[in-house]
C-alpha positions in Angstrom: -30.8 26.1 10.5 -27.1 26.7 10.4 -24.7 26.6 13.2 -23.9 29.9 15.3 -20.8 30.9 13.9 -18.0 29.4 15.8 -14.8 28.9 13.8 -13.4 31.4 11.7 -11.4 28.8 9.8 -12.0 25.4 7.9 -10.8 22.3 9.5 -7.4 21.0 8.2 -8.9 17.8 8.0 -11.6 19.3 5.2 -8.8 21.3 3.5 -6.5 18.0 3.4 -9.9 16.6 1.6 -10.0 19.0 -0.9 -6.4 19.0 -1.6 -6.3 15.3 -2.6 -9.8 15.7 -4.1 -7.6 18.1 -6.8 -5.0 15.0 -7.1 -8.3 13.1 -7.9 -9.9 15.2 -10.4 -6.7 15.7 -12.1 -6.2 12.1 -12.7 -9.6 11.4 -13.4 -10.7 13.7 -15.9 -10.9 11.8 -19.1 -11.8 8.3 -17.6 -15.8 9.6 -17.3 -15.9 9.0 -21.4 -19.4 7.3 -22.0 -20.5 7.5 -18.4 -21.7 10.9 -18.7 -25.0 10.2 -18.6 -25.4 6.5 -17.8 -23.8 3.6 -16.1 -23.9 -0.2 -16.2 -21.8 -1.6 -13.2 -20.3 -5.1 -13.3 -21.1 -5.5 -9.6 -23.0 -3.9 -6.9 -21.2 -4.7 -3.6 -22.7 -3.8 0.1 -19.4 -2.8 2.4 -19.7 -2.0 6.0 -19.2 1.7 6.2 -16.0 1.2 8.3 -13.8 3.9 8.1 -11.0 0.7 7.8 -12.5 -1.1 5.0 -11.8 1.3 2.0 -14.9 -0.1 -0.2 -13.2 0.4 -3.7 -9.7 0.1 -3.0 -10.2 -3.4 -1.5 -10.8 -4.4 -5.0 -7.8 -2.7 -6.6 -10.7 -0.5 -8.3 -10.3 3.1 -9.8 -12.3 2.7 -12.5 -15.8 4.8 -12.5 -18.9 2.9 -13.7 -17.4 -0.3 -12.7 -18.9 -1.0 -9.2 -21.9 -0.2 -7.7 -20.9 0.5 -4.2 -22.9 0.6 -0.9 -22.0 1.5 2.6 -24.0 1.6 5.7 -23.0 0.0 9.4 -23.5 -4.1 9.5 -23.4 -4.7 5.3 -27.2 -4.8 5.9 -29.2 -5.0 2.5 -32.3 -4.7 4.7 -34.6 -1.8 5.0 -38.4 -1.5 6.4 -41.1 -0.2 4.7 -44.5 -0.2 4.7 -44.9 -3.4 3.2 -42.3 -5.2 5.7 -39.0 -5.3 5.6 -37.5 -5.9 2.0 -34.3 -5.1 0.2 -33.2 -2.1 0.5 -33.2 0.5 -2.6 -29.5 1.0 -2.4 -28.6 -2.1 -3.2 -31.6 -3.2 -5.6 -31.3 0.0 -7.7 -28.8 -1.7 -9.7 -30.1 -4.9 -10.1 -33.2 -3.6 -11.1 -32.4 -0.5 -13.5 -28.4 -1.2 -14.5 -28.4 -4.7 -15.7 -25.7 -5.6 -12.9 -25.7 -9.4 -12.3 -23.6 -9.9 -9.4 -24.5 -8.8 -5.9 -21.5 -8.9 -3.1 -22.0 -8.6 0.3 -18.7 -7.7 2.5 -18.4 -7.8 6.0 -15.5 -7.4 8.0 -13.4 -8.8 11.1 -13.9 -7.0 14.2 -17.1 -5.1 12.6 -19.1 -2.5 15.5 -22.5 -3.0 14.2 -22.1 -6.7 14.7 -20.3 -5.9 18.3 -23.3 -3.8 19.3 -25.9 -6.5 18.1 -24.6 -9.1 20.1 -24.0 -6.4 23.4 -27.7 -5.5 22.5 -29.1 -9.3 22.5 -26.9 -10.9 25.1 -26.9 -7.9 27.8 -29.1 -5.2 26.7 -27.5 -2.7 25.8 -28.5 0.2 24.1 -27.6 2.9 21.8 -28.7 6.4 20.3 -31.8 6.2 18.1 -30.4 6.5 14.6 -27.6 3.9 15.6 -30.8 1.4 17.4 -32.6 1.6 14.2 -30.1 0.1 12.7 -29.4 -2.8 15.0 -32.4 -3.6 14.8 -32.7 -4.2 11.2 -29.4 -6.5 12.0 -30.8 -8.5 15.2 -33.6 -10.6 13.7 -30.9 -12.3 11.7 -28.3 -13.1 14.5 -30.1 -13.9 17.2 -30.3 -17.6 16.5 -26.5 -17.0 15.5 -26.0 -16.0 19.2 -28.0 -18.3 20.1 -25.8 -21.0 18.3 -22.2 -20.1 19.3 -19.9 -22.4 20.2 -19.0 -22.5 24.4 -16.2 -20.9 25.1 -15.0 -18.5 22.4 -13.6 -15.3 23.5 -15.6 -12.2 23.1 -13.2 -11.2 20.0 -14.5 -14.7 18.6 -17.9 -14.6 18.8 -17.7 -11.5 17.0 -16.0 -12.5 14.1 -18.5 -16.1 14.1 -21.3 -13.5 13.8 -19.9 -11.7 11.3 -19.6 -14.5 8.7 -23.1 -15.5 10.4 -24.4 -11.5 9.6 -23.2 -11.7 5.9 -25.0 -15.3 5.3 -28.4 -13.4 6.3 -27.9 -10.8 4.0 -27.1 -12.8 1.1 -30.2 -15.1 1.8 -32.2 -12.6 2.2 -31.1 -11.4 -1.1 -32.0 -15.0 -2.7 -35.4 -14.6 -1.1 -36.6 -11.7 -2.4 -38.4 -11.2 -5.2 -37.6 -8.4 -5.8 -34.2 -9.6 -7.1 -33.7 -11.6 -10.3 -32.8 -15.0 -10.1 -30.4 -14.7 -12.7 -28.4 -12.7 -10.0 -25.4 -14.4 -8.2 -25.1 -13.5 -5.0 -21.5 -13.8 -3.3 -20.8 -12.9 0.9 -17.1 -12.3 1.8 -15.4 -11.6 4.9 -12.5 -8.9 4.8 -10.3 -9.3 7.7 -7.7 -6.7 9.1 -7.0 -8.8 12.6 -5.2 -12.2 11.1 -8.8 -13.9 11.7 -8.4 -16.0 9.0 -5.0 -17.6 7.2 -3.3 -15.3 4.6 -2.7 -11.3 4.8 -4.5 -8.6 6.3 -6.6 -7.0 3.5 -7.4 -10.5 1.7 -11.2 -11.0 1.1 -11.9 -14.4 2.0 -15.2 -16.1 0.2 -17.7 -17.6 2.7 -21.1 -18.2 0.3 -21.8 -18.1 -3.0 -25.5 -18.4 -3.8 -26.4 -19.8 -0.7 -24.0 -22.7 -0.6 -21.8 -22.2 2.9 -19.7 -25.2 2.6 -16.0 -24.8 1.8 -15.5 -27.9 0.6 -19.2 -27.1 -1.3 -17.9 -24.1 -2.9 -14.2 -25.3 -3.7 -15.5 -27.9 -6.0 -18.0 -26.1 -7.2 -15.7 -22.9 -8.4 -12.2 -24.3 -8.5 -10.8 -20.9 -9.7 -11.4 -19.6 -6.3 -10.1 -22.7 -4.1 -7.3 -20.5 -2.5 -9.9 -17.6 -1.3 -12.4 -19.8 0.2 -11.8 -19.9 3.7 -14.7 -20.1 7.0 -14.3 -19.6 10.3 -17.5 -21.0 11.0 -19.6 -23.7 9.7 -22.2 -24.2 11.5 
């Protein structure tokens, strides 16, 4: 049912939308050649739907068919069904139809789904509905991670543990499904706008590759990515 009418104009903010969406389509028009009607991404990566983590641009990308790209609060890759939880179809679309091989998981410094989760398990706190649904789909997975914190850290620090701990669930609950091919690698970063970790805001820092959490682990294991392999946590 639509709104009683209430404005007589669109919101600049829509208008300023459109405008750029122009500047867009004008640059875009001929790079859509061969994608018409298919698409075979390199990647399919699962962002935290932050409005501060722009999901392509992180990646320098502006080129269409090139990354699958999911966004929901928490960089969860877990949905329920009937059958019990499994991956969710956002993210194993790809994998499953596309021929993608890599699978990214990104979460972020400072990230509110996480915040919430940990309010929700430490003092209860609740939240709408829609937004609960959600936490809980992340809670399972961090409650031993609150439950393992280190004494002492400051609230703004036991966030940002749990967030490195939140993207190691995903990712091995990617590696555990079935539903995934093992020929899939499965990579879990951390993008951090706070200084959180060493080097400049924006830089995605690698925390797991495959399962392996180690730094030293995955240095020597993928040499070509010493310099962006950094933890906050291991644990």
């Amino acid at each position: 049912m639509a709104r009683p009418a209430g404005r007589s104009d669109m919101d600049e903010t829509v208008l300023e939308m459109l405008d750029r969406n122009a500047d867009h389509a004008e640059t875009f028009d001929t790079r859509f050649e061969g994608l018409e009607h298919e698409q075979h991404p390199d990647a399919v990566t699962v962002c935290c739907s932050d409005s501060r983590v722009l999901q392509d641009h992180l990646w320098g990308n502006d080129e269409p068919g090139h990354l699958f790209t999911c966004g929901n609060i928490g960089n969860r890759v877990v949905q329920r069904t009937g059958a019990g939880p499994r991956v969710s179809g956002d993210v194993l679309y790809p994998l499953a139809h596309t021929n993608t091989d890599v699978a990214v998981v990104v979460g972020h410094t400072g990230c509110g789904a996480v915040t919430a989760t940990y309010d929700k398990l430490t003092d209860g706190s609740a939240e709408p509905p829609g937004i609960e649904h959600c936490l809980d789909l992340l809670a399972p997975g961090l409650e031993s991670g609150v439950d393992r914190l280190p004494a002492g850290l400051s609230r703004e620090d036991a966030v940002n543990h749990l967030v490195e701990y939140n993207v190691d669930r995903q990712v091995e609950f990617l590696l555990d499904s079935d539903d995934v091919p093992e020929s899939v690698q499965v990579v879990g970063a951390v993008y951090d706008f706070q200084d959180a970790y060493d080097g400049k805001r924006g830089e995605v820092h690698v925390i797991n590759v495959d399962g392996e959490t180690d730094p030293d682990a995955l240095r020597a294991a993928h040499p070509e990515i010493d310099s962006r392999v950094q933890r906050r946590w291991t644990y």
